[in-house]
C-alpha positions as CSV (number, residue, x, y, z in Angstrom):
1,X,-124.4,155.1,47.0
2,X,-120.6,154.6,46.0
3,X,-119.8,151.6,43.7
4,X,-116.7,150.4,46.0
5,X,-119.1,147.8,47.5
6,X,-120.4,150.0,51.1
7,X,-123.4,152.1,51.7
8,X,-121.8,155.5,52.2
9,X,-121.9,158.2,49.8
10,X,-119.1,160.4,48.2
11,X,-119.1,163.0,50.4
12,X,-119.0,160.7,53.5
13,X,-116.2,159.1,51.5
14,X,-114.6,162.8,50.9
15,X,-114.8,163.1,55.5
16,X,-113.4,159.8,55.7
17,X,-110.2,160.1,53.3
18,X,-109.5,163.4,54.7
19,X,-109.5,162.0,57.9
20,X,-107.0,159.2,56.7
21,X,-104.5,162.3,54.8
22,X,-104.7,164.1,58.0
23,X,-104.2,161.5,60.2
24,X,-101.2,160.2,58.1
25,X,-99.7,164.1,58.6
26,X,-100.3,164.7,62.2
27,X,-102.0,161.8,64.8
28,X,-104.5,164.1,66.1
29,X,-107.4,165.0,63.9
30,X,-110.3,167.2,64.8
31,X,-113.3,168.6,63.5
32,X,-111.5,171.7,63.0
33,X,-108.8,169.8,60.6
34,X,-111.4,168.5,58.4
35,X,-113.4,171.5,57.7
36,X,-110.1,173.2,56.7
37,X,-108.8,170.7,54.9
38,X,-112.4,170.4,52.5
39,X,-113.0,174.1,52.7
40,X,-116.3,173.6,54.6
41,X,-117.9,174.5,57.9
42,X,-117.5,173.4,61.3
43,X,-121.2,172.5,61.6
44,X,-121.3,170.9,58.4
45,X,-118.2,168.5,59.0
46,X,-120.0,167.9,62.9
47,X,-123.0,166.7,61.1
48,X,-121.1,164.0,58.3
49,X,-119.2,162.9,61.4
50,X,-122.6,162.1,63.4
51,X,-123.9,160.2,60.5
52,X,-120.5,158.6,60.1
53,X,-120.5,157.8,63.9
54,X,-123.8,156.4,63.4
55,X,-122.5,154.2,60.6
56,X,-119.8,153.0,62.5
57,X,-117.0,153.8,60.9
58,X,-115.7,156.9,62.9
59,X,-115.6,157.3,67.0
60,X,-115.3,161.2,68.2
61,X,-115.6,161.8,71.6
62,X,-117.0,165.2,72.4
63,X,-114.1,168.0,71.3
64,X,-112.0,165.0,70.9
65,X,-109.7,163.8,68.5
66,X,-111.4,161.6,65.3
67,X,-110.4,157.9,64.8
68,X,-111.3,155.7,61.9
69,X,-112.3,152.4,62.8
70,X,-111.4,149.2,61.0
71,X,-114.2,149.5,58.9
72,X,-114.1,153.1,58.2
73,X,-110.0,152.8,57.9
74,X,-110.6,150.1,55.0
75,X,-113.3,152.4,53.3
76,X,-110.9,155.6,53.2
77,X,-107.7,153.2,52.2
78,X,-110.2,152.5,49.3
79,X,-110.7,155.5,48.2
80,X,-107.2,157.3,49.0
81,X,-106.0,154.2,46.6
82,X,-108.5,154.8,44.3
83,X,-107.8,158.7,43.9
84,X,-104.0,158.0,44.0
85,X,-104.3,155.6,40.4
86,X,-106.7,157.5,39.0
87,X,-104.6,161.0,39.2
88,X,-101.8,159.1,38.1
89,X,-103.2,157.6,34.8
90,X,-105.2,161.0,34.3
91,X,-101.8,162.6,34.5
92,X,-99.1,159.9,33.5
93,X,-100.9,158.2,30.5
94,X,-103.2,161.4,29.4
95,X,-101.1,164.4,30.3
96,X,-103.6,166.0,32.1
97,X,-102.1,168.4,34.1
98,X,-101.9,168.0,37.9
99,X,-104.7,170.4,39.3
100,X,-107.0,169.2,36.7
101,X,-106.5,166.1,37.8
102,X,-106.9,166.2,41.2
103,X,-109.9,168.0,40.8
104,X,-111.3,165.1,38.1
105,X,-109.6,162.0,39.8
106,X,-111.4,163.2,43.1
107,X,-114.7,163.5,41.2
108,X,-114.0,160.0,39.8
109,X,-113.2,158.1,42.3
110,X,-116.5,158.0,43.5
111,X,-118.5,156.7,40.4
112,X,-115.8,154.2,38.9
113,X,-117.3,150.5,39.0
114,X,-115.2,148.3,41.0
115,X,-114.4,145.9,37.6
116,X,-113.1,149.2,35.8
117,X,-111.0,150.1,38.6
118,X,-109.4,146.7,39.1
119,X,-109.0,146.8,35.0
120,X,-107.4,150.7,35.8
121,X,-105.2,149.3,38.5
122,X,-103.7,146.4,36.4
123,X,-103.3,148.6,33.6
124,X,-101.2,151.3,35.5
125,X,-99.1,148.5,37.0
């Protein structure tokens, strides 16, 4: 369970903000997008979209397009921001370097309480 307050684990929070980055690049996002974009199977990303169908917080129509709801849209916002302060102070304030911190932010982002990141987020402000 992720410590940003919801019931979805990291890697349904990994599908979800790659659905965000890809929508934000191109409208239309398909199953196809996401495993190329996490470096994973089709059948894989087909089942973490059922379960995040399920969930409510992706629709998919059959070889369709995928479309965050609300809900889903505010959990990957979340995380995107999340990912986005954390590889900046990793980078910014410890001079890691960038693919490092990619790599550690992404890890991160998932475990940080939601008091430390609030702290995090004033701090880098």
């Amino acid at each position: 369970m992720s410590l940003s307050g919801n019931n979805v684990t990291a890697s349904l929070e990994d599908y979800l903000e790659a659905i965000y980055f890809l929508y934000q690049k191109k409208s239309e996002v398909r199953i196809t997008d996401v495993a190329r974009e996490l470096d994973i199977s089709k059948p894989s990303v087909n089942r973490a979209i059922n379960t995040l169908k399920k969930q409510g917080l992706v629709e998919h129509e059959y070889y369709g397009d995928l479309k965050l709801t609300e809900k889903g849209l505010k959990i990957a916002c979340d995380v995107a921001e999340r990912h986005k302060i954390l590889k900046a102070f990793l980078t910014e304030k410890l001079g890691v370097n960038d693919e490092t911190a990619e790599r550690e932010a992404c890890l991160i982002e998932h475990n940080i309480s939601d008091d430390t990141m609030d702290r995090l987020r004033l701090f880098m402000k």
